[in-house]
PAVOVO-916440 format. One record per residue (C-alpha): x, y, z; residue in three letters. Coordinates in steps of 0.2 Angstrom, whole numbers, padded with zeros to 4 digits, always signed. Example, Ala and Ser with C-alpha at 12.3 -4.5 7.8 and 13.67 -1.06 7.14 Angstrom:
BEGIN
+0062-0022+0039Ala/+0068-0005+0036Ser/
***
This chain:
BEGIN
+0000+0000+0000Unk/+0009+0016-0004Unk/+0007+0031+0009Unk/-0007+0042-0003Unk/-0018+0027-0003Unk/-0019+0023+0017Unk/-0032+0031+0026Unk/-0021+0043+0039Unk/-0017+0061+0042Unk/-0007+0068+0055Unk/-0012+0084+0064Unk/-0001+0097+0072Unk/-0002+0099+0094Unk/+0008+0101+0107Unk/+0006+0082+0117Unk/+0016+0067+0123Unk/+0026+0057+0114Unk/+0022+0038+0107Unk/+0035+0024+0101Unk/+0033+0020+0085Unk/+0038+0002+0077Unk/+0053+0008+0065Unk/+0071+0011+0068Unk/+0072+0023+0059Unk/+0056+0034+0065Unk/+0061+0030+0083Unk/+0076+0037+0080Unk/+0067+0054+0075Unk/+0054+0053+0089Unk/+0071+0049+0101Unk/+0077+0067+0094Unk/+0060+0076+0096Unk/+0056+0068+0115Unk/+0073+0073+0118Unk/+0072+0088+0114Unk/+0058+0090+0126Unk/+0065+0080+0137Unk/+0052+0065+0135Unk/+0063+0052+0128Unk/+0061+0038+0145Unk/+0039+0042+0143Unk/+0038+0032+0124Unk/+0026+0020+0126Unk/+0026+0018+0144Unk/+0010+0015+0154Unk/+0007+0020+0170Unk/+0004+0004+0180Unk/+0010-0014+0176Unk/+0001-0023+0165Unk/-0003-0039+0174Unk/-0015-0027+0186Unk/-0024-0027+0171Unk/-0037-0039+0166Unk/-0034-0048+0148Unk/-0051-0045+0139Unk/-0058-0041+0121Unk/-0064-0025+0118Unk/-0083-0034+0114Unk/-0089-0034+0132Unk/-0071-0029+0138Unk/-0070-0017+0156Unk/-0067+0002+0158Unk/-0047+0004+0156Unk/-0039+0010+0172Unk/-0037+0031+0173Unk/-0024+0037+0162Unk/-0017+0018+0159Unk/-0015+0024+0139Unk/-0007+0040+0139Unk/-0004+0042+0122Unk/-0024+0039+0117Unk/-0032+0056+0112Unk/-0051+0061+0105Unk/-0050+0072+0092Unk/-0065+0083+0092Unk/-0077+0091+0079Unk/-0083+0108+0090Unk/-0090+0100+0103Unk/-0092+0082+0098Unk/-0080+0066+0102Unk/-0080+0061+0084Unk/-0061+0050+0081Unk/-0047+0044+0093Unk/-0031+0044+0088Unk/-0012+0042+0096Unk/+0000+0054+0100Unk/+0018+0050+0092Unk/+0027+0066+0097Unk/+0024+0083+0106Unk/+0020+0090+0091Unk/+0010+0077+0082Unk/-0005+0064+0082Unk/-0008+0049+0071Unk/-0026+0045+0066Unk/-0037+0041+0050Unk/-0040+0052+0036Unk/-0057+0048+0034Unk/-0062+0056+0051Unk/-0058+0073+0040Unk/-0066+0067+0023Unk/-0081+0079+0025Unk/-0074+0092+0037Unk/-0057+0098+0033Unk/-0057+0116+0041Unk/-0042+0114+0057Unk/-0050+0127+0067Unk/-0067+0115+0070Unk/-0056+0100+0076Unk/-0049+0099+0095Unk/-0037+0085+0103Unk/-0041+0080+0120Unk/-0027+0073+0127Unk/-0026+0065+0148Unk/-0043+0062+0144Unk/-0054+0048+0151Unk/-0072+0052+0152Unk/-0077+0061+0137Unk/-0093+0063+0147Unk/-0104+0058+0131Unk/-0106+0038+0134Unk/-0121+0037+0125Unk/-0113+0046+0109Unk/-0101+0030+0107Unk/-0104+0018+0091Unk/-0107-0001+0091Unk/-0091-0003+0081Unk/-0078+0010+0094Unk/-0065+0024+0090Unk/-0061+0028+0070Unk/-0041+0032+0069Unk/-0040+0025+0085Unk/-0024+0013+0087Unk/-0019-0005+0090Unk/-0004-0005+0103Unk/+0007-0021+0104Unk/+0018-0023+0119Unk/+0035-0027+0114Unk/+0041-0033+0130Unk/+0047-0016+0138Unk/+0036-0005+0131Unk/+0021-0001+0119Unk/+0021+0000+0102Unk/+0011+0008+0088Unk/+0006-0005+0076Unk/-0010-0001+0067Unk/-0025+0015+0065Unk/-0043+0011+0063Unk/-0048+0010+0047Unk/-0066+0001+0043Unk/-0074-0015+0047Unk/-0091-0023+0044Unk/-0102-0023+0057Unk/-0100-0025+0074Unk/-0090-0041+0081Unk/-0097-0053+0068Unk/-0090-0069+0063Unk/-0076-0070+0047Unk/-0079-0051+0046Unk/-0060-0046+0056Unk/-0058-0025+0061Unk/-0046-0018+0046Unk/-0032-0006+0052Unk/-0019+0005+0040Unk/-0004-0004+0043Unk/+0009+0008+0051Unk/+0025+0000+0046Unk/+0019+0002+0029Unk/+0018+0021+0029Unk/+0033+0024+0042Unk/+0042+0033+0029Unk/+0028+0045+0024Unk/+0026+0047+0040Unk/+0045+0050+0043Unk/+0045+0063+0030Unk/+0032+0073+0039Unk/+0040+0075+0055Unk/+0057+0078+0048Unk/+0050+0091+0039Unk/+0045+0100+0056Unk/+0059+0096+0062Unk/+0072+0105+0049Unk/+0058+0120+0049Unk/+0062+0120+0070Unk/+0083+0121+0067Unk/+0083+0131+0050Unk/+0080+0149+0046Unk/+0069+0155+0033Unk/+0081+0163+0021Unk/+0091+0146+0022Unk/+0075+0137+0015Unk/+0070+0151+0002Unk/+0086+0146-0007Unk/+0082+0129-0011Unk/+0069+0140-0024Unk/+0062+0130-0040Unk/+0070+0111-0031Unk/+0056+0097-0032Unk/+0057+0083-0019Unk/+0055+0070-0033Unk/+0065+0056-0020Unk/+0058+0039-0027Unk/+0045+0046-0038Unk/+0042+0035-0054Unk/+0028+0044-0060Unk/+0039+0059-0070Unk/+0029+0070-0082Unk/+0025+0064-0099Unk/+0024+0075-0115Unk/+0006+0080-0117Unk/-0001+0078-0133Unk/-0020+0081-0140Unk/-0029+0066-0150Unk/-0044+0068-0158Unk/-0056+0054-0161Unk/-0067+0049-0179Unk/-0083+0058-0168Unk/-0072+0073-0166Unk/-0071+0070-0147Unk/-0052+0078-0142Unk/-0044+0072-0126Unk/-0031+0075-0118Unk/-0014+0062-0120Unk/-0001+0058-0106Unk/-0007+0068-0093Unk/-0004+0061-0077Unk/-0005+0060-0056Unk/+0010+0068-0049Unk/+0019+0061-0035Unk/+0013+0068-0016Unk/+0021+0087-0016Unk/+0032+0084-0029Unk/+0030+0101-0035Unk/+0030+0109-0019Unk/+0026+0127-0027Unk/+0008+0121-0031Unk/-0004+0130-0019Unk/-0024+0128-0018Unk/-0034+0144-0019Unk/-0051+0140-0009Unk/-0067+0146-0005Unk/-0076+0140+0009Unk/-0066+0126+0006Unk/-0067+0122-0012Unk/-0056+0124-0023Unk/-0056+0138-0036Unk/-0039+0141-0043Unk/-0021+0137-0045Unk/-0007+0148-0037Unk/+0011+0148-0037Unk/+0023+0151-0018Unk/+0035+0161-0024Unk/+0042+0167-0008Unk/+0037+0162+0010Unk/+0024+0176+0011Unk/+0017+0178-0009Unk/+0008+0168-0021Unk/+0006+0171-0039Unk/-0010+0167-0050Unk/-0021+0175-0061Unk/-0030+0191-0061Unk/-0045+0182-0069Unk/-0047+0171-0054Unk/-0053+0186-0042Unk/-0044+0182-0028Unk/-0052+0190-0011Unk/-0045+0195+0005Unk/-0057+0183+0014Unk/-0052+0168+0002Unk/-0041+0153+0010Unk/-0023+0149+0005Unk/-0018+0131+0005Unk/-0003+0123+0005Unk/+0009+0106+0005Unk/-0007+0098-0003Unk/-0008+0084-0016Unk/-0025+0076-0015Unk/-0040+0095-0012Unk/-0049+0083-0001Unk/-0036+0084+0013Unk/-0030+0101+0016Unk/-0025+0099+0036Unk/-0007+0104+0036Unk/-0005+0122+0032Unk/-0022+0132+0027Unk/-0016+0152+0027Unk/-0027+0167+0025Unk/-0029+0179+0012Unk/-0023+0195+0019Unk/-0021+0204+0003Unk/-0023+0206-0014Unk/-0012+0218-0027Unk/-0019+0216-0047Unk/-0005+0220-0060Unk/-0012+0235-0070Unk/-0019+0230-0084Unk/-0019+0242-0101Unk/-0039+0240-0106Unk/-0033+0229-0121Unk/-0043+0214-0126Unk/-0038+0200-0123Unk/-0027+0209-0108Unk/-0009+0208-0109Unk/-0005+0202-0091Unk/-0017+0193-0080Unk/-0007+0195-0063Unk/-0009+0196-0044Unk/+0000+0194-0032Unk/-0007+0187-0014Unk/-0001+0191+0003Unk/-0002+0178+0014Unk/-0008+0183+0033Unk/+0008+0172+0041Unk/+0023+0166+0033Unk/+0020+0148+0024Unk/+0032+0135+0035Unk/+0045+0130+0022Unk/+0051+0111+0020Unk/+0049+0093+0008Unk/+0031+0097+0006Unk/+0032+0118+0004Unk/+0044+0126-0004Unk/+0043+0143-0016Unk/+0050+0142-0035Unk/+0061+0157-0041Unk/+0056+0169-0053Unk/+0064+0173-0070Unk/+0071+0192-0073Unk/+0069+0199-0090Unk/+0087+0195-0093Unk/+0085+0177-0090Unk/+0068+0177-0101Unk/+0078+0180-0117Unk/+0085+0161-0119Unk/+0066+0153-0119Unk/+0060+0148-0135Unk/+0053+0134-0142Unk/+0066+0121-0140Unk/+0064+0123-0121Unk/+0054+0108-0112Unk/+0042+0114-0100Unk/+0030+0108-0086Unk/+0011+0114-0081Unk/+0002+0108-0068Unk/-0017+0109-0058Unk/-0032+0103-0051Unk/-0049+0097-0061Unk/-0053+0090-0076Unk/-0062+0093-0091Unk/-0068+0080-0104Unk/-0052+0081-0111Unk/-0045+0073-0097Unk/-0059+0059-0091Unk/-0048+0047-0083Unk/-0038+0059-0072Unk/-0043+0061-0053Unk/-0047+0078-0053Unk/-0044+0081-0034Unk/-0027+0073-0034Unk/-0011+0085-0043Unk/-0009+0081-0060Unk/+0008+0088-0072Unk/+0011+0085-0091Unk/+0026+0090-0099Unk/+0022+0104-0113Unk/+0032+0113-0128Unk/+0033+0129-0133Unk/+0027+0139-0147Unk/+0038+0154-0153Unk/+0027+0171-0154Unk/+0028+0170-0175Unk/+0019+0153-0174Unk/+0006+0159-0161Unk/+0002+0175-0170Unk/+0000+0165-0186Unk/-0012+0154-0175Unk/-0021+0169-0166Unk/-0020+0184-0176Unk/-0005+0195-0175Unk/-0014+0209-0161Unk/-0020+0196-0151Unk/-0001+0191-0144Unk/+0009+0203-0136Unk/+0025+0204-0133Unk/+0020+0198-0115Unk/+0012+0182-0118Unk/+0021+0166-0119Unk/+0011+0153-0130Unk/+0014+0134-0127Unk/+0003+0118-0133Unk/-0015+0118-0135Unk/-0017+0105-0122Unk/-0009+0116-0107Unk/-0025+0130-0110Unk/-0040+0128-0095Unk/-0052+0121-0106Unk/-0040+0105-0108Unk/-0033+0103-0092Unk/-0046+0111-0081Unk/-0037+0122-0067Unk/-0036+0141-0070Unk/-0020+0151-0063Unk/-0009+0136-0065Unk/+0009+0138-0068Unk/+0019+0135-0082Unk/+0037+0133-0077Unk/+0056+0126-0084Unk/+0071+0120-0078Unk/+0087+0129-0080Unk/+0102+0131-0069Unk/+0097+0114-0058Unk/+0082+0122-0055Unk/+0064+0127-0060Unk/+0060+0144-0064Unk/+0041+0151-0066Unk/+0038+0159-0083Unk/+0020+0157-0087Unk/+0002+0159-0079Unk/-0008+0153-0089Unk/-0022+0165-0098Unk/-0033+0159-0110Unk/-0034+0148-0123Unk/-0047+0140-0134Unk/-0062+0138-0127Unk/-0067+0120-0133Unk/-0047+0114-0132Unk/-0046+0114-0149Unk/-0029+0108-0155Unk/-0025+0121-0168Unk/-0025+0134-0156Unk/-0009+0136-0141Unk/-0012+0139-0122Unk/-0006+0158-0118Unk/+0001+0162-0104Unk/+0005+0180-0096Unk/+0026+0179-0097Unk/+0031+0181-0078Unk/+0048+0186-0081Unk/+0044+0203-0091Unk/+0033+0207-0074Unk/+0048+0203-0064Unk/+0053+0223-0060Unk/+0032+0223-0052Unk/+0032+0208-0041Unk/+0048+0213-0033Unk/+0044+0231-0033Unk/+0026+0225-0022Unk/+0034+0212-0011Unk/+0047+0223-0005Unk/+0060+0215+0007Unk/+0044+0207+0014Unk/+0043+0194+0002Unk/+0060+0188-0001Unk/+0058+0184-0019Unk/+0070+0172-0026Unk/
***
């Protein structure tokens, strides 16, 4: 089972620590209780466990006070709704589907020390969802399983299912680390890793994306495909009451970049370190403020920019990282011989077998500006437009504000938002873009020395 396909999420508190069953995560969670000086409380009750009476948890006794320290309830308001199991100060381990229909953070609560939850009668036949399965390893307690889903209540040849932990420890791994390099580095330090996927062990690299067009006339969309979890840790979620509406691009720990046509609002939610829209836990920023490129009252415009502040600094790491931006100078080598990437949400017919709540990417060339003037018309592409194939455009992929970006120097470098396109993701017709790098004087001159622009 590979990590995006277990049911699990991890949410950030400040609670106890839990062993984990790895080597290699102990060790992290050795570093992190050490830190807080917890490392000799992993997996440790409170009491021997002979004083304890062996029984199944069908028709099983009341556990003793406190006897499971590292047990929480996570809680939606005011309702007991999931357990879960605390594996450092900062984190908790339970199951994703607890979050599948409410993903806002500031709804949830862990209870930790917690015995009665004073709401007995609220408590399903079948128990605690994300709650864990601890195995005693002779000295201490280990995490070996989270809740996951079962059928019915104790019946016979129907066992409980649980998400195997040992098969996710390095997803999990990854998580915590990331924390923890956040904790120790400096911002600046982070901001110069600009335009670096974290592509460690990914198989799934971005295909060339092509437009086929059936007998019926039906066009779809070839070699589009899921991208590994925050491969591209650029990509942010624009939401509104939690649904996703646009594409934007981290270009420093405080800005994003999308499009002007996407009409951005202060009291509109950033999200970030995302891969699959339906879980959006870890880092869910505020809008604090919105700054449109002027636009010259041309039609179709020559720039579709803005710019959003972000009401705290995004926390930078594997998952969350900005991409650097192109100067005018470095704009002059791209042309069509370059080899670029686009990415979104969402789908369109064009695309019908792609997930549309999961990160898709496709590789995409580009057109020089002869060619798509020849296409367009020669007043409908400016000198600040950046045309690339016709399978890039919204109507073929599906997600608007979307970045178009290239590798150069060992890194990857944002020169496109797109724009517009054809309407019908017609194939004669390129994708246009608004060219970043000829804005470049703009975004730096509005972010100031807040942003940090790389």
């Amino acid at each position: 089972m590979t990590p995006q396909a277990g049911m699990k999420l991890l949410l950030l508190v400040l609670l106890f620590p839990f062993e984990v069953s790895s080597p290699s995560l102990n060790h992290t969670e050795d570093h992190m209780s050490g830190v807080f000086s917890f490392s000799d409380l992993a997996g440790l009750r409170s009491f021997l466990p002979e004083t304890e009476e062996e029984t199944r948890i069908i028709g099983g006794e009341e556990a003793l006070f406190h006897s499971w320290p590292w047990q929480v309830s996570l809680t939606f308001i005011t309702m007991p709704a999931c357990g879960g199991a605390i594996l450092s100060p900062f984190w908790v381990l339970s199951a994703a589907h607890c979050f599948r229909r409410y993903i806002k953070a500031s709804l949830w609560t862990v209870l930790a020390g917690k015995h009665d939850l004073d709401n007995l009668n609220e408590k399903g036949q079948q128990g605690d969802s994300g709650g864990p399965i601890s195995c005693f390893n002779g000295s201490r307690y280990e995490l070996a399983g989270v809740v996951s889903w079962g059928v019915g209540c104790g019946r016979a040849k129907k066992p409980g299912v649980y998400t195997r932990i040992q098969n996710v420890i390095s997803w999990i791994t990854d998580v915590i680390n990331e924390e923890n390099i956040l904790s120790v580095g400096t911002p600046a330090a982070a901001e110069d890793n600009c335009g670096k996927h974290r592509g460690r062990g990914c198989v799934t690299v971005p295909l060339t994306a092509s437009l086929h067009q059936s007998q019926d006339g039906v066009t779809s969309v070839q070699n589009i495909s899921e991208s590994c979890p925050f491969y591209w840790p650029w990509q942010v979620s624009i939401q509104q009451d939690g649904h996703h509406y646009c594409s934007g691009t981290l270009i420093s720990q405080q800005f994003v970049i999308t499009a002007q046509h996407c009409n951005v609002r202060v009291e509109d939610t950033v999200v970030l370190g995302l891969h699959d829209i339906r879980y959006s836990l870890l880092q869910r920023i505020p809008v604090v403020r919105v700054i449109n490129l002027p636009q010259d009252g041309s039609f179709p415009p020559g720039s579709d920019l803005s710019l959003i502040q972000l009401a705290t600094p995004a926390r930078l790491g594997k998952s969350v990282a900005p991409i650097c931006v192109p100067d005018q100078d470095e704009d002059g080598d791209l042309d069509h011989s370059w080899i670029c990437t686009v990415t979104g949400w969402g789908t369109t017919k064009a695309t019908g077998g792609v997930n549309p709540n999961r990160l898709h990417h496709a590789v995409v060339t580009l057109f020089n500006q002869t060619t798509c003037r020849e296409k367009w018309g020669e007043d409908m592409i400016k000198d600040s437009h950046l045309c690339a194939h016709p399978a890039a455009s919204t109507s073929c992929l599906g997600d608007s504000g979307a970045p178009l970006f290239c590798r150069k120097h060992g890194a990857y470098f944002l020169f496109g938002i797109v724009t517009w396109g054809s309407s019908r993701c017609d194939e004669h017709f390129p994708a246009v873009f608004t060219r970043v790098p000829r804005f470049y004087s703009w975004i730096s001159d509005e972010i100031g020395d807040q942003g940090g622009l790389q």
